[in-house]
N, C-alpha and C positions, 0 to 999 in steps of 0.2 A: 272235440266233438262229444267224448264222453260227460264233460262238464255239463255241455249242454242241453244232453239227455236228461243225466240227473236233477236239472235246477227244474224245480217246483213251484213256480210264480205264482200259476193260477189257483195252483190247489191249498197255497197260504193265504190268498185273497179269497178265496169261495170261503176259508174257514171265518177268514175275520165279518163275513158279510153273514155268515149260516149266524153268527154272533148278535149281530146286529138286528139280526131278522129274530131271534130272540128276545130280546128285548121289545120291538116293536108289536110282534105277537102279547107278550104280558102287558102291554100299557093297551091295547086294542081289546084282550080281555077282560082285564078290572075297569075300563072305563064301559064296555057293554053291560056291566054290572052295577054301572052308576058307581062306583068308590073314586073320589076324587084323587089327583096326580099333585103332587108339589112338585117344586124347583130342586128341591136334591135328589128326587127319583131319576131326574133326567142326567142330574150327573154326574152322580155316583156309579148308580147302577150299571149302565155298560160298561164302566170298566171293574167292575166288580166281575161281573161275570164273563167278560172278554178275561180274565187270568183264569178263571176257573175252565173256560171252553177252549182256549191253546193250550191250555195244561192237557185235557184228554186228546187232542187234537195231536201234540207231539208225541204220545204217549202212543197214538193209534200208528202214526206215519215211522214213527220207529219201529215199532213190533212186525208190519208190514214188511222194512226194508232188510231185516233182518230176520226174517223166517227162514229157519235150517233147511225147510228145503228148494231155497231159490237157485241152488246155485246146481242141483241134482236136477230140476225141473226145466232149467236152461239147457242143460248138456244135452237129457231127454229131447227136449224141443228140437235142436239144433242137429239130431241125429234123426227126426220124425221128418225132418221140413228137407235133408237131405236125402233117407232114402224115398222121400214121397217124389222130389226134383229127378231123380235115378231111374223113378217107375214111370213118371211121366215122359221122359225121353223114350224109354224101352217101347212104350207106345206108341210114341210121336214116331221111329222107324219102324210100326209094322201098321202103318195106318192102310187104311181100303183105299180104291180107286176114288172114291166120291170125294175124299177128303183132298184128294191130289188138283182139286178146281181151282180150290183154295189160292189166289195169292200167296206169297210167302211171307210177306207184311201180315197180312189178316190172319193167316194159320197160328205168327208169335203170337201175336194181339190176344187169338183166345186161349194159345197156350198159358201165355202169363197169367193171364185171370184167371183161368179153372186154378191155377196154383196159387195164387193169392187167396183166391175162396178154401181150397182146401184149407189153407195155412192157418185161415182165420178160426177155426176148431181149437187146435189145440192151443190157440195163444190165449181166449176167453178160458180153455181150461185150466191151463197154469194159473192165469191171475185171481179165481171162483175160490182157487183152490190155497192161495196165499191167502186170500181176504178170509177163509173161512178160518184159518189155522190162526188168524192175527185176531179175530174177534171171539172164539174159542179162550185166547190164551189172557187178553186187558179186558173183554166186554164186561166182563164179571164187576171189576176194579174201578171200571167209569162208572158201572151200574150201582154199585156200592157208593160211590164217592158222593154220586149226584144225588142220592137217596138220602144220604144222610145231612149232605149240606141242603136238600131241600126242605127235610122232615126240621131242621135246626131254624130256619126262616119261618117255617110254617110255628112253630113252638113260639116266636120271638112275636107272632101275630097274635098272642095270648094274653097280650101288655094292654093295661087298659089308656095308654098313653098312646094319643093318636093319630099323629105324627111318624113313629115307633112301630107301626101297627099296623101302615100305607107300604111304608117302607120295607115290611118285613113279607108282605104277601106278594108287595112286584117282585123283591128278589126270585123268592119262593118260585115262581111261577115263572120269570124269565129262568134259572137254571131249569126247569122241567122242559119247557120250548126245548133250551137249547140241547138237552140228553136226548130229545127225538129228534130233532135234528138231524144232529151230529151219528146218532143210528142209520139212521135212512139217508138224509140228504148226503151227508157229508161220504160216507160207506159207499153209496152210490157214484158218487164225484170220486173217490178215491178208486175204486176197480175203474171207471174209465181211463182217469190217470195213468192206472197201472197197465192196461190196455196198450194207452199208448206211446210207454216207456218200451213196450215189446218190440210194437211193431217198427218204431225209428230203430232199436236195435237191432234187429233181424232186415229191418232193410239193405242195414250196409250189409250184412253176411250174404243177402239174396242178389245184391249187384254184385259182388263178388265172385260168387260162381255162376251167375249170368255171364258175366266179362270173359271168367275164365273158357267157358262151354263155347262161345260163342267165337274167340279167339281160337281156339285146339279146332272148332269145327272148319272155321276160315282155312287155318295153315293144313286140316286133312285133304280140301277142295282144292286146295292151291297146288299141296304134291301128286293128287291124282289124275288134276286136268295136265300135268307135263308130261 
């Protein structure tokens, strides 16, 4: 199950398509500019800049999976969503007359979801809080990297050879695409990601003391009606 969690499909396909979509961005611009396309822009260039854009790409999804303090931020978590489950009960037996109308089907129903809504707080904050620490610690490194490989196209666009010249401003400009991109789009795709590595985690922790509570509650009803 834990494999499961971890495998990352979609978020290695959004990167190679955020790629993709870099590239098509640079040939949608220099062609609004009238600057004519060859045959080796189309196919070279993606994959020129699909190594340069999974290079920051694993570079981000590492830093992310390995921030010092995931593993303090889960424990935290894990102890917020328990004594939050603790309060919620304490409640649920000094509830008023009005609430006694209730169904008992319909009373979990909205027990569980106020606790699900709760939950959802501090699991957006753990994850705000990885992505902030992981783009603090490589943002700088991708910002550098792509600056300088872009400023190096952009320089190569200085050739009076012109061929040479086509060639060196789509690069140039699909790696800039792809740096904002991979900012925004991809940074955004990764906190949902991350989101929802939480919430299948904590799911199983939440049926778990669901099952247990609901079993202790069963066997308390079963010794008190003898």
């Amino acid at each position: 199950m834990w494999e499961v969690v971890d495998m990352r499909i979609t978020l290695g396909l959004a990167g190679v398509l955020i790629v993709l979509a870099s590239v098509l961005a640079s040939i949608g611009f220099w062609s609004y500019l009238n600057l004519p396309i060859t045959l080796i822009i189309v196919e070279v260039i993606p994959f020129l800049v699909l190594a340069i854009g999974v290079d920051n790409i694993f570079i981000l999804v590492h830093e992310f999976e390995h921030s010092h303090n995931r593993s303090i931020n889960d424990i935290n978590l894990l102890k917020h969503y328990i004594h939050q489950y603790n309060n919620d009960n304490k409640q649920k037996n000094h509830s008023n007359s009005s609430t006694l109308n209730l169904t008992q089907n319909e009373q979990n129903h909205y027990d569980d979801q106020d606790q699900l809504n709760n939950f959802n707080e501090p699991i957006k904050q753990l994850v705000e809080d990885r992505i902030a620490e992981s783009m603090g610690s490589v943002g700088p490194s991708i910002l550098l990297t792509s600056l300088s490989e872009s400023v190096a196209f952009f320089c190569g666009a200085l050739t009076t050879m012109p061929a040479v010249r086509v060639f060196a401003l789509y690069a140039a400009m699909a790696i800039v695409f792809n740096f904002l991109l991979q900012i925004f789009a991809f940074v955004a795709l990764l906190t949902l990601d991350g989101r929802r590595y939480v919430n299948v985690t904590d799911l199983i922790i939440q049926l778990s003391i669901y099952v247990c509570i609901r079993y202790l509650s069963y066997n308390k009803s079963a010794v008190q009606s003898c």
